[in-house]
C-alpha positions as CSV (number, residue, x, y, z in Angstrom):
1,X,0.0,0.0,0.0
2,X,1.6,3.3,-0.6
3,X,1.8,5.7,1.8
4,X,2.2,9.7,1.5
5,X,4.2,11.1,4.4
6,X,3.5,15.0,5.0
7,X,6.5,16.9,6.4
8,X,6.8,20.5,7.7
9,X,10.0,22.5,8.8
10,X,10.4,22.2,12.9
11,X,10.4,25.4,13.1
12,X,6.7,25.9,11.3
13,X,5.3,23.4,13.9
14,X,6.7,25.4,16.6
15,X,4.8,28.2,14.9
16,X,1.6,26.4,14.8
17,X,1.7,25.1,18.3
18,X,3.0,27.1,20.2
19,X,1.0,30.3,22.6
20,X,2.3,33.9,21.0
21,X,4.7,35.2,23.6
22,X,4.5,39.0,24.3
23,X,7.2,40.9,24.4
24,X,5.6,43.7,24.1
25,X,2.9,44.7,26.0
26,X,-0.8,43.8,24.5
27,X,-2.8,46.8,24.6
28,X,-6.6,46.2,25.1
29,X,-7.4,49.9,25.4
30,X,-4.8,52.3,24.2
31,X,-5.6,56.3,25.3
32,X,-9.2,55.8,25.6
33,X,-9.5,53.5,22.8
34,X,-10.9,49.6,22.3
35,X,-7.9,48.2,20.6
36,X,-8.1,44.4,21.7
37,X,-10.6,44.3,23.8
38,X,-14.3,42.6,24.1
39,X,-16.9,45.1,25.5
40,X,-19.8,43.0,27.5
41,X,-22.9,43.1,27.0
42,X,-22.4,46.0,24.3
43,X,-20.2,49.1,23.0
44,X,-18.8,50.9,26.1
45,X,-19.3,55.0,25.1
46,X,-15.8,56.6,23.7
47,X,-15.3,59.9,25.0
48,X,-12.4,61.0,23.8
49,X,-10.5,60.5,26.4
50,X,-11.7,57.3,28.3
51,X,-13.9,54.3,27.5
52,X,-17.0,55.0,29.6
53,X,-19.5,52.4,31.3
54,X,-22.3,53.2,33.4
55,X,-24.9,50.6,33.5
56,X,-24.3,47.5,35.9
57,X,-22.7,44.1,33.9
58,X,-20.8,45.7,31.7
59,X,-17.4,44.1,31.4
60,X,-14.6,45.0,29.3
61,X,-12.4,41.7,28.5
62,X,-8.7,41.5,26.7
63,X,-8.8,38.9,23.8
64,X,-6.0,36.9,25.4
65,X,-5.8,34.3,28.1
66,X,-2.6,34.4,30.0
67,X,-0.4,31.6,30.5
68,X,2.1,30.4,32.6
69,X,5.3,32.3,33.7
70,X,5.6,36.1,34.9
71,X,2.4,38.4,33.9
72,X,2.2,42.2,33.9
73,X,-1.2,43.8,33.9
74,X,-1.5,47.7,33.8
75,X,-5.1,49.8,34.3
76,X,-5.5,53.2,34.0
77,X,-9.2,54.5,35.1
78,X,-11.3,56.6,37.1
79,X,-14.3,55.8,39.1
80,X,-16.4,58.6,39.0
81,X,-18.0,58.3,42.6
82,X,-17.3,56.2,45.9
83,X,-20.6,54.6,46.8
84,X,-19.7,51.0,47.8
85,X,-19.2,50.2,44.0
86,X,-17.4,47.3,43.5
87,X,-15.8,48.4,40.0
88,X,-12.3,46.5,39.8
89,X,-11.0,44.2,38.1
90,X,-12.3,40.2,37.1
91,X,-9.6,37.8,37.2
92,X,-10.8,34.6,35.3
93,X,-14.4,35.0,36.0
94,X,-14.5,34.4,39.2
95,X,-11.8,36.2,41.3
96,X,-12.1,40.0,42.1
97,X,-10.0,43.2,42.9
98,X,-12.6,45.7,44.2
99,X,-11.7,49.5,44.6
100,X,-14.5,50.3,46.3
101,X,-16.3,48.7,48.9
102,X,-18.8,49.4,51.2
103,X,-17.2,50.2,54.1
104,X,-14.7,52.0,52.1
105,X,-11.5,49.5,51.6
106,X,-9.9,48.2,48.2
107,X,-10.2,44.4,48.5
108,X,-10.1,41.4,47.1
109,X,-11.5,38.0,46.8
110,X,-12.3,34.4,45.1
111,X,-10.3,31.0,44.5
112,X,-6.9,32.7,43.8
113,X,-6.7,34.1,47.1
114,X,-6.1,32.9,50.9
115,X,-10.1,33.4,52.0
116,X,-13.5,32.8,50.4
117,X,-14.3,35.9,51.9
118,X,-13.0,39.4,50.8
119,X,-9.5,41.0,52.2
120,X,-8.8,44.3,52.6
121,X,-5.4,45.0,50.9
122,X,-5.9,49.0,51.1
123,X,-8.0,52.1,52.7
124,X,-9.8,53.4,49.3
125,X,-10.1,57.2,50.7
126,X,-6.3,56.9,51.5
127,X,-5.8,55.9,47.3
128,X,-8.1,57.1,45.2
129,X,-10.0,60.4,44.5
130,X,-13.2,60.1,42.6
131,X,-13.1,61.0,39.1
132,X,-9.0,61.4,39.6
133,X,-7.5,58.6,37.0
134,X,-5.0,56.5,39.0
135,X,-2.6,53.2,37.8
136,X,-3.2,49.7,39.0
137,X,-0.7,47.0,38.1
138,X,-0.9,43.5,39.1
139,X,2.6,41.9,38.6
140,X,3.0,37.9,38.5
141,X,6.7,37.0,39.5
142,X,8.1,33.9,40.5
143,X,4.7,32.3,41.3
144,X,3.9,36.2,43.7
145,X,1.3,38.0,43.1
146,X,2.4,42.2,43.8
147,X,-0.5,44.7,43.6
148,X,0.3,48.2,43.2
149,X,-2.0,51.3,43.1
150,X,0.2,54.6,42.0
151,X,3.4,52.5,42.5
152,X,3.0,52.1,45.9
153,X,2.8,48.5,46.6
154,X,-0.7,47.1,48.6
155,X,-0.4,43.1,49.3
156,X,1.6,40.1,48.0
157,X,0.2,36.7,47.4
158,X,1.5,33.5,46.4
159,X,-1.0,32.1,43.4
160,X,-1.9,29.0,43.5
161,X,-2.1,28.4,39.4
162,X,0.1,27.6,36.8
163,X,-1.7,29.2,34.5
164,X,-3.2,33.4,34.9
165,X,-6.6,33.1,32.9
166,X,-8.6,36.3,31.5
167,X,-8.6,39.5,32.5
168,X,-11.2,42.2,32.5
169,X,-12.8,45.1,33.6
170,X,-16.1,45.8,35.5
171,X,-18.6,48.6,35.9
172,X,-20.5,47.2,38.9
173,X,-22.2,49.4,40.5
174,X,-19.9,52.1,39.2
175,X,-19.8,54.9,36.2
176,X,-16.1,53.9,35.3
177,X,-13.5,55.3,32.4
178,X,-11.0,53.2,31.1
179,X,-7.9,55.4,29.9
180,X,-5.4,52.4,29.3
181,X,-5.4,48.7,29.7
182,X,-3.1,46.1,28.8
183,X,-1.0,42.9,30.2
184,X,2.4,41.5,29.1
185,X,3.7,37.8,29.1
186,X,3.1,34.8,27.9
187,X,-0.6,34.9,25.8
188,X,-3.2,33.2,23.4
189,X,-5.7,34.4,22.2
190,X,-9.3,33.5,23.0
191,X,-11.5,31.1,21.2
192,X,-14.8,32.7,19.4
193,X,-17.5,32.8,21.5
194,X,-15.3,32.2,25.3
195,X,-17.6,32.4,28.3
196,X,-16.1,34.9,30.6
197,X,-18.1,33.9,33.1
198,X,-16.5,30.5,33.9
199,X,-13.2,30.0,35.3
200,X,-10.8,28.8,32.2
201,X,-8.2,28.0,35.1
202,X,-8.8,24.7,37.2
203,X,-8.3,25.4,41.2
204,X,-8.6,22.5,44.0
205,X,-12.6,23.3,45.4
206,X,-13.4,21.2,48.9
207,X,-14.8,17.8,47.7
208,X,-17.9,17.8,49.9
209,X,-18.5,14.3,49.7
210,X,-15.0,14.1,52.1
211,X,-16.7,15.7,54.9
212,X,-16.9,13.1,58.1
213,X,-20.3,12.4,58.3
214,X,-22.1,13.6,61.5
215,X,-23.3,10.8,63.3
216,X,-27.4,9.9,62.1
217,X,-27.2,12.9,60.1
218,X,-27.6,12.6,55.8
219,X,-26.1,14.9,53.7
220,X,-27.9,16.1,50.5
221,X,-27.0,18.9,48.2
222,X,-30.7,20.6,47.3
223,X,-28.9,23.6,45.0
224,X,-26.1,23.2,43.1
225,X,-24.4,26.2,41.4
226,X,-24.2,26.1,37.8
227,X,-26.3,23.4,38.0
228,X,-30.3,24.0,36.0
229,X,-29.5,27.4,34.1
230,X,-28.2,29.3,37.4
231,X,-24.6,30.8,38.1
232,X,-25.0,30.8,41.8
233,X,-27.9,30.3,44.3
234,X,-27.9,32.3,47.7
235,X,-30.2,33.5,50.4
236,X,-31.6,30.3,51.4
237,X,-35.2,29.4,53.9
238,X,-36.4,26.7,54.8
239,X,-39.8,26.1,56.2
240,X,-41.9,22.5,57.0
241,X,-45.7,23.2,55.9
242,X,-49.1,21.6,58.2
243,X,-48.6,18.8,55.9
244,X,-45.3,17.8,56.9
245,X,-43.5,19.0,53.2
246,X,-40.3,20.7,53.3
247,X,-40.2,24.0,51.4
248,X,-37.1,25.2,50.2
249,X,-36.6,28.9,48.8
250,X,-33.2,30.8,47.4
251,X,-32.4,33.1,44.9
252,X,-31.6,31.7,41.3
253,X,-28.6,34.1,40.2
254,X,-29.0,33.8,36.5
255,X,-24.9,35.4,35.4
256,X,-22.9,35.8,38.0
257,X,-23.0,35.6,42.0
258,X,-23.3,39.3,41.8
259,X,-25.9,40.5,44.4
260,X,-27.6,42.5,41.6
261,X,-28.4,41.9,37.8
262,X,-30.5,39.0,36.6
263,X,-32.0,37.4,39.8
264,X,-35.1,35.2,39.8
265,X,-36.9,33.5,43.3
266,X,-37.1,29.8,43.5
267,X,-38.5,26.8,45.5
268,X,-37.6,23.4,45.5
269,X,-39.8,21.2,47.5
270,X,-39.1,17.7,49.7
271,X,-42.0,14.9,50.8
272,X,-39.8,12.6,52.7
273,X,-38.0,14.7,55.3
274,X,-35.2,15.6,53.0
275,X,-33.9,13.5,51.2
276,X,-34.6,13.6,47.8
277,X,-36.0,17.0,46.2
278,X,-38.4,18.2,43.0
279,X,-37.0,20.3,40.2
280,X,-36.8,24.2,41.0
281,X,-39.9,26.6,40.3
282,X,-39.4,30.3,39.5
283,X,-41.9,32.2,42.1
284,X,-40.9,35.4,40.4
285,X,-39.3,36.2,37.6
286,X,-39.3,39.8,36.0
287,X,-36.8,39.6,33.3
288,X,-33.4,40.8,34.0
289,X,-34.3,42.8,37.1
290,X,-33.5,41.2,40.9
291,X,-36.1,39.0,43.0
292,X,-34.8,38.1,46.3
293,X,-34.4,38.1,49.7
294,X,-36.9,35.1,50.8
295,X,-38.4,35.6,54.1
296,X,-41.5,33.0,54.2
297,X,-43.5,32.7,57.2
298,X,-46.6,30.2,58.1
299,X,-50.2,31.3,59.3
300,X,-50.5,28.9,61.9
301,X,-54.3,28.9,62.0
302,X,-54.9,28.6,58.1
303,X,-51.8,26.8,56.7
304,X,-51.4,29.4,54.2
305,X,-47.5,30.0,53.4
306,X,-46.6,33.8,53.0
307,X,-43.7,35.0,50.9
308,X,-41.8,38.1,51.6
309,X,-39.4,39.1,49.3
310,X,-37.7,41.9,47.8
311,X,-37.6,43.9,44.2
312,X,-35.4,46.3,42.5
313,X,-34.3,47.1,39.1
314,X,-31.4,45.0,38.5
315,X,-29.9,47.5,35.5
316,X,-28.7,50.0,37.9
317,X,-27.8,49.0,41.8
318,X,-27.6,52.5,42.6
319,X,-31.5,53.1,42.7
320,X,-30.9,50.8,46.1
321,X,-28.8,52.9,47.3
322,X,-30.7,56.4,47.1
323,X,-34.0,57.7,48.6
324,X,-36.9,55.9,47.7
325,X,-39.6,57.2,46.7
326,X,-42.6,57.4,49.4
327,X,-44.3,54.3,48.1
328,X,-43.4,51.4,45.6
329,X,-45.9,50.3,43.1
330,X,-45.7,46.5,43.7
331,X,-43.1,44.7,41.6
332,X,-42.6,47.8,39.1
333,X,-41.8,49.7,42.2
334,X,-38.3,51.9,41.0
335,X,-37.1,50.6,44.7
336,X,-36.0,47.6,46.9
337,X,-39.5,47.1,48.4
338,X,-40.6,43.8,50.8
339,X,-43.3,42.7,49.1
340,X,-45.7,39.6,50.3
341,X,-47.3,36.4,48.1
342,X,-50.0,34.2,48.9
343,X,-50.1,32.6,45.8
344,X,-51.6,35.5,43.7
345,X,-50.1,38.6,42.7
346,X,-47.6,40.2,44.8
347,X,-48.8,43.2,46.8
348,X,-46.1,46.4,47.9
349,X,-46.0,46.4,52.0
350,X,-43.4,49.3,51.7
351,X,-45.5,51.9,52.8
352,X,-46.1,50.4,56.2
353,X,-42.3,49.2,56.7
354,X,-40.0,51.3,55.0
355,X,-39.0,54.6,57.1
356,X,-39.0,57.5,54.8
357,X,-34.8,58.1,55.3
358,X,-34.2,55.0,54.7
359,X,-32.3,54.0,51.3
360,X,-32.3,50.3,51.5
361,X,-34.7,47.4,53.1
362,X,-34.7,43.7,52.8
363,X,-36.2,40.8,53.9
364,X,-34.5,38.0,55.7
365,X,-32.2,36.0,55.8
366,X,-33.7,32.9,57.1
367,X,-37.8,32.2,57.3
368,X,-39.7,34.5,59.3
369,X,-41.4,33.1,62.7
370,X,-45.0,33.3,63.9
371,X,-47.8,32.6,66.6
372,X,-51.1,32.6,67.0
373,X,-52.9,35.0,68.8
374,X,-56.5,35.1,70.8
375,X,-57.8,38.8,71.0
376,X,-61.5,39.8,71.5
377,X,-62.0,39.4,67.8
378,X,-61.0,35.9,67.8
379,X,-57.5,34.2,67.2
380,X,-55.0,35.7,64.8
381,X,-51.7,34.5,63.4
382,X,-48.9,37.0,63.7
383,X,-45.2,37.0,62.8
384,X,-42.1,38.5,63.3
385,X,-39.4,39.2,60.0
386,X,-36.1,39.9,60.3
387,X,-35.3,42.9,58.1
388,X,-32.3,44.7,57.5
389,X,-31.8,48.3,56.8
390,X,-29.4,50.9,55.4
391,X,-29.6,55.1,56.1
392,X,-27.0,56.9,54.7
393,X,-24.0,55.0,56.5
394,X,-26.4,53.4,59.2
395,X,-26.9,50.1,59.3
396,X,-29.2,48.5,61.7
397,X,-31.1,45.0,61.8
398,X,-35.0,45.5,62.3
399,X,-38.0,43.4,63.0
400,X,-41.2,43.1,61.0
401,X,-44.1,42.7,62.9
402,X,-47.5,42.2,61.7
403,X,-50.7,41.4,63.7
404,X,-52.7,39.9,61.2
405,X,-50.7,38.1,58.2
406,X,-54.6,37.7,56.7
407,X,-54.4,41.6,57.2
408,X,-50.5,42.4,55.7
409,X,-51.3,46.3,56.0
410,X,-51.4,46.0,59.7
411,X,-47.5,45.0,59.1
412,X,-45.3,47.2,60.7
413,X,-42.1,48.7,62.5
414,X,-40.8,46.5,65.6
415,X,-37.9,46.7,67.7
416,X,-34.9,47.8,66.1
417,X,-30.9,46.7,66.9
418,X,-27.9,48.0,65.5
């Protein structure tokens, strides 16, 4: 049989094979301009001088991945006002450098650092000046992470992967310019259609299935993130119904585990103590704006299971963060307002609960609790909700109270605790 044997020069395979090796830095944005960069969901606004986003999920993403060895990113932006933003930078999806917090620190957090849970690595007011354009560099040497903000040097880490991943930018909750961007070292480009939103660097995650068993106690997973459409669930209840069926609510974070943006309300529901569990069901979904905050509560003398549960436009976080308007409208309220469901429609309780300073209510966590009640007018079913609350830099935890839950407009102010 006769064969045909291809051949190519070694050094053409190299070629074909091997990741492009920078140099030279790669610019993404170069004096205000997209020059290798992919602007999510749409066009970020050119201004002449900086690449402007405003509106919350927009992400701008260089069209590399970065590989092993020492790495070099530089950002040049402004954040145009301190409001407990978030805007920073998105390491591989799902690792974050904030710049502005809510209690006012540059932080940062996700798999590639020490702690699940944010770290402070610099006082923001101590940094930054709002609208003032300042440098951020994250440097990769030796397997250390060294962040910079104006040369002066923040933390070090050691980083736990071979490999960097993507890099990007992110509104938040912010109105952000982007002067110049760009990162230097070992790249690739990215594949058409790449999903920023997923890690494209393996870490080690717990195996939860190694966890000593307690003793007569079965462990079953009843939301799994990216698991049925979602990115993340949070903000779990859990309540047991007259019947004896386990109810169990969260929020269903449709792109991210972003506290705002697409956020729908879900229940998943158990007959035999636990153990195994239906398929989800959206309560409420209202397109790309945010559900959550599940506080349910039972009326112990009718059964009846009542929802409440918070709204707000999930386009711009900031509406959470100003004045409210004296009343919300129901779910097309223009503000975070507790709501309550008893299977129909919901129906706005913010005129009874929400103090006219305050710029933020919600609902929860955990199920409300309840009691019944004998008055002159006969036995009533009455519950308490935990609700925090936000004025100004005031934060306090409240309670909910409501005399009649067949009666929600009798809910009202109880004690409150800082």
């Amino acid at each position: 049989m006769h064969k045909t044997r291809i051949t190519l020069p070694l050094f053409y395979l190299l070629t074909l094979c091997a990741p492009l090796f920078a140099a030279e830095p790669v610019a993404f944005v170069e004096q205000g301009k997209p020059v290798n960069v992919i602007q999510q969901p749409g066009p970020w606004k050119a201004t002449g001088d900086g690449l402007v986003g405003e509106k919350m999920g927009q992400f701008l993403f260089g069209n590399v991945k970065l590989l092993e060895g020492d790495i070099t990113v530089r950002l040049n932006m402004s954040i145009e006002q301190f409001d407990g933003t978030a805007a920073g930078l998105v390491l591989d999806g799902d690792n974050y450098i904030g710049f502005d917090s809510r209690n006012g620190s540059i932080f940062v957090q996700g798999p590639r650092f020490p702690s699940d849970s944010s770290i402070k690595i610099g006082n923001r007011d101590d940094l930054l000046r709002p609208g003032e354009p300042f440098e951020f560099v994250l440097e990769r040497t030796n397997g250390t992470l060294n962040l910079y903000i104006d040369g002066k040097l923040l933390r070090q880490f050691d980083d736990p992967a071979k490999q960097f991943g993507t890099v990007g930018v992110r509104t938040h909750r912010a109105k952000i310019a982007v002067y110049n961007f760009s990162a230097e070292g070992n790249v690739e480009p990215l594949p058409d259609g790449f999903a920023f939103d997923r890690p494209s660097v393996a870490f080690v995650k717990p195996d939860l299935t190694s966890l000593k068993p307690v003793p007569g106690v079965e462990t079953v997973v009843v939301f799994d993130s990216e698991v049925d459409g979602y990115n993340t669930y949070r903000i779990p209840a859990v309540i047991k119904t007259q019947a004896g069926t386990l109810l169990a609510f969260c929020e269903g974070r449709k792109n991210s585990r972003s506290d705002t943006g697409d956020i729908d309300l879900l229940v998943k529901r158990s007959d035999d103590d636990g153990r195994t569990w239906s398929t989800h069901t959206v309560i409420w979904d209202d397109g790309e704006n945010t559900c959550g905050n599940p506080c349910p509560v039972i009326d112990r003398n009718t059964g009846d299971i009542i929802l409440t549960m918070t709204r707000n436009p999930g386009s711009n976080m900031s509406v959470r963060y100003r004045p409210a308007p004296p009343r919300q409208a129901g779910p097309s309220g223009s503000a975070a307002a507790p709501m309550t469901q008893t299977g129909s429609e919901p129906s706005s309780i913010s005129e009874q609960t929400k103090a006219p300073d305050c710029r933020w209510y919600a609902t929860g966590p955990a199920p409300a609790s309840s009691r019944t009640a004998n008055t002159r007018a006969g036995s009533s079913s009455r519950a308490i909700t935990p609700s925090p609350s936000r004025s100004g830099t005031d934060r306090k935890n409240h309670q909910r109270f409501a005399r009649d839950l067949q009666r929600r407009r009798r809910m009202a102010p109880g004690p409150t605790a800082r």
